[in-house]
C-alpha positions as CSV (number, residue, x, y, z in Angstrom):
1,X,31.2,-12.6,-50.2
2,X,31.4,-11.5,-53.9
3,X,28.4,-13.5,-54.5
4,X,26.4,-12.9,-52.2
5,X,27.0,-9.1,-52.7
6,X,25.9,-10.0,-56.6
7,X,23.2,-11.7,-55.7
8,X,21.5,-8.9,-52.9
9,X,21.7,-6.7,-56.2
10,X,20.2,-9.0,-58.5
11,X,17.0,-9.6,-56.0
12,X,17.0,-6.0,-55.5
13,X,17.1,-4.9,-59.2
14,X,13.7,-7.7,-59.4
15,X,12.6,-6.6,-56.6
16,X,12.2,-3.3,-58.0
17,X,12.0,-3.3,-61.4
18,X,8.6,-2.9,-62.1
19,X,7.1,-2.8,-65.5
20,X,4.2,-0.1,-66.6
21,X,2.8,0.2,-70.4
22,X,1.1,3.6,-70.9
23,X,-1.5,3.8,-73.7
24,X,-2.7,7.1,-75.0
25,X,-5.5,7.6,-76.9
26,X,-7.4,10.3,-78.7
27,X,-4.0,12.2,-79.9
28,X,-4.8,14.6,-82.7
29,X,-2.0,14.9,-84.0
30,X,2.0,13.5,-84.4
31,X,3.3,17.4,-83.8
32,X,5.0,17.9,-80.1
33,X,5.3,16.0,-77.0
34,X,3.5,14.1,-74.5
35,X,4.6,15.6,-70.9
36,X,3.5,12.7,-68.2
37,X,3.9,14.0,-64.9
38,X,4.1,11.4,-62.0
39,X,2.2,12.0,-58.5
40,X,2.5,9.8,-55.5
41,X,0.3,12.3,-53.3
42,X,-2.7,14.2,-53.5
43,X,-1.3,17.1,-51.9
44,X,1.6,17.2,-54.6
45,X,-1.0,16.8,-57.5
46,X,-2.8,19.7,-55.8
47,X,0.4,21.9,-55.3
48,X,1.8,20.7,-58.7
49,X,5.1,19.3,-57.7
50,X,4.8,15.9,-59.8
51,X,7.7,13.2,-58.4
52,X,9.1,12.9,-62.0
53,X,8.0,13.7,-65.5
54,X,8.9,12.0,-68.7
55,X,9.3,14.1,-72.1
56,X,7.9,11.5,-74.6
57,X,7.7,12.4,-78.8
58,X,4.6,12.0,-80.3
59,X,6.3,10.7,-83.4
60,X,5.6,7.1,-84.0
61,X,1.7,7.6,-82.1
62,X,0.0,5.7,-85.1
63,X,-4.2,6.8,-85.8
64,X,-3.5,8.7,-82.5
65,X,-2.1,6.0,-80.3
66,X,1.2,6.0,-78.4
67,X,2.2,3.2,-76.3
68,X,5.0,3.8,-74.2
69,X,6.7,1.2,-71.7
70,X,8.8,2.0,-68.6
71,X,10.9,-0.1,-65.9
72,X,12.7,0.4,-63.0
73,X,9.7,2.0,-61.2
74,X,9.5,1.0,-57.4
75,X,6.1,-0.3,-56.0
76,X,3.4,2.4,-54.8
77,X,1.0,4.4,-56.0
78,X,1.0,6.3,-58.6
79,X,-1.0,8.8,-60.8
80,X,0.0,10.2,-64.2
81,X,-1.2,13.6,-65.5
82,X,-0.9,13.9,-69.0
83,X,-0.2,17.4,-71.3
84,X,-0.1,17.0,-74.9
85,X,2.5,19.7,-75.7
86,X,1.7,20.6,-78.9
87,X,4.3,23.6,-79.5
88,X,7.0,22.0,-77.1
89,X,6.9,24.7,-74.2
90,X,6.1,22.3,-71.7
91,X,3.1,24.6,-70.5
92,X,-0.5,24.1,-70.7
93,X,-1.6,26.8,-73.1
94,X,-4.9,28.7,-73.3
95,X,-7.3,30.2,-75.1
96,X,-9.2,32.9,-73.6
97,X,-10.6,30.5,-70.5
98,X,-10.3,26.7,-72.0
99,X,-6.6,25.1,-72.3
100,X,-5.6,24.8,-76.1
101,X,-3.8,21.4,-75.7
102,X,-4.8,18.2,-75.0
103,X,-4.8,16.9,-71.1
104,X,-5.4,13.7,-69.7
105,X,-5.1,11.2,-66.5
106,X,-4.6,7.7,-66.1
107,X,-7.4,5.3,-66.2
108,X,-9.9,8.5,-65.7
109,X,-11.3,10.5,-67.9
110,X,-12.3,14.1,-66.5
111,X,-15.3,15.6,-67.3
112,X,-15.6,18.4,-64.5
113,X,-14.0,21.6,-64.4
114,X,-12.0,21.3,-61.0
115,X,-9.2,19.4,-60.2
116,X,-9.8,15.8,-59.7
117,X,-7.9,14.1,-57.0
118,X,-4.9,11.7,-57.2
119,X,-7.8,8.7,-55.7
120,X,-9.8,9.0,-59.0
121,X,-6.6,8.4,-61.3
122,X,-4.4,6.4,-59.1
123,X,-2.7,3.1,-60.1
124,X,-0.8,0.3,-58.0
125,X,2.1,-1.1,-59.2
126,X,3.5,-4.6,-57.3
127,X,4.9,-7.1,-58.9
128,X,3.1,-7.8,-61.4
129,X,3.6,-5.3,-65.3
130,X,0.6,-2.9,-64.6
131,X,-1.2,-1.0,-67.9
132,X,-2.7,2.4,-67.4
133,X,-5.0,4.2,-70.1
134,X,-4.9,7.4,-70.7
135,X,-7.6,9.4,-73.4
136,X,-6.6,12.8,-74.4
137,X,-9.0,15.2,-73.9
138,X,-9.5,18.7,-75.7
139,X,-12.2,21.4,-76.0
């Protein structure tokens, strides 16, 4: 029974254990953090209530690239929204109309001034380790 019990949580932890790499590109600078918020929905891109976000440093982002790496993500679809925080507030700040910092989603780059949806920056992840690119952005 012990091993069997061992061996549902070793086929689970493959089963969803998922590898994505995250490249950003276009940083301007090594001051702040990258905030990536996660989306599984359109309507909770829209409404702003991302699944999860990860805080990353943008300390060791070398001529403005910053590769991260992350496991343990189930299978879906997901989309990643990208802030570079600048002054660590965890806000987008602006200017008198256009944002100050950097933004930017995966595998899309936006050129329009309204909201994209989740369909133009989604990903899939499977099985297989899935790599998203992500180019900052600023005005």
């Amino acid at each position: 029974m012990k091993v069997i019990l061992l061996l549902l949580i070793f086929v689970q932890s493959i089963v969803f254990s998922q590898t994505l790499k995250v490249t950003i590109s276009g940083l301007r600078n090594n001051k702040g953090t990258v905030l990536l918020n996660f989306y599984n929905t359109d309507d909770s891109f829209q409404k702003e209530h991302s699944l999860f976000v990860k805080k990353e440093p943008k300390s060791t982002a070398v001529n403005g690239v910053l590769t991260l790496t992350y496991t343990g993500l189930k299978p879906g679809e997901y989309g990643i929204v990208l802030l570079d925080d600048e002054n660590n507030n965890e806000d987008m700040d602006f200017g008198w109309i256009l944002p100050k910092e950097g933004y930017g989603f995966s595998n899309y780059y936006h050129t329009g001034m309204t909201k994209p949806h989740l369909s133009k920056f989604s990903f899939v992840i499977i099985n297989d380790p899935v790599t998203v690119n992500i180019k900052v952005k600023y005005f």
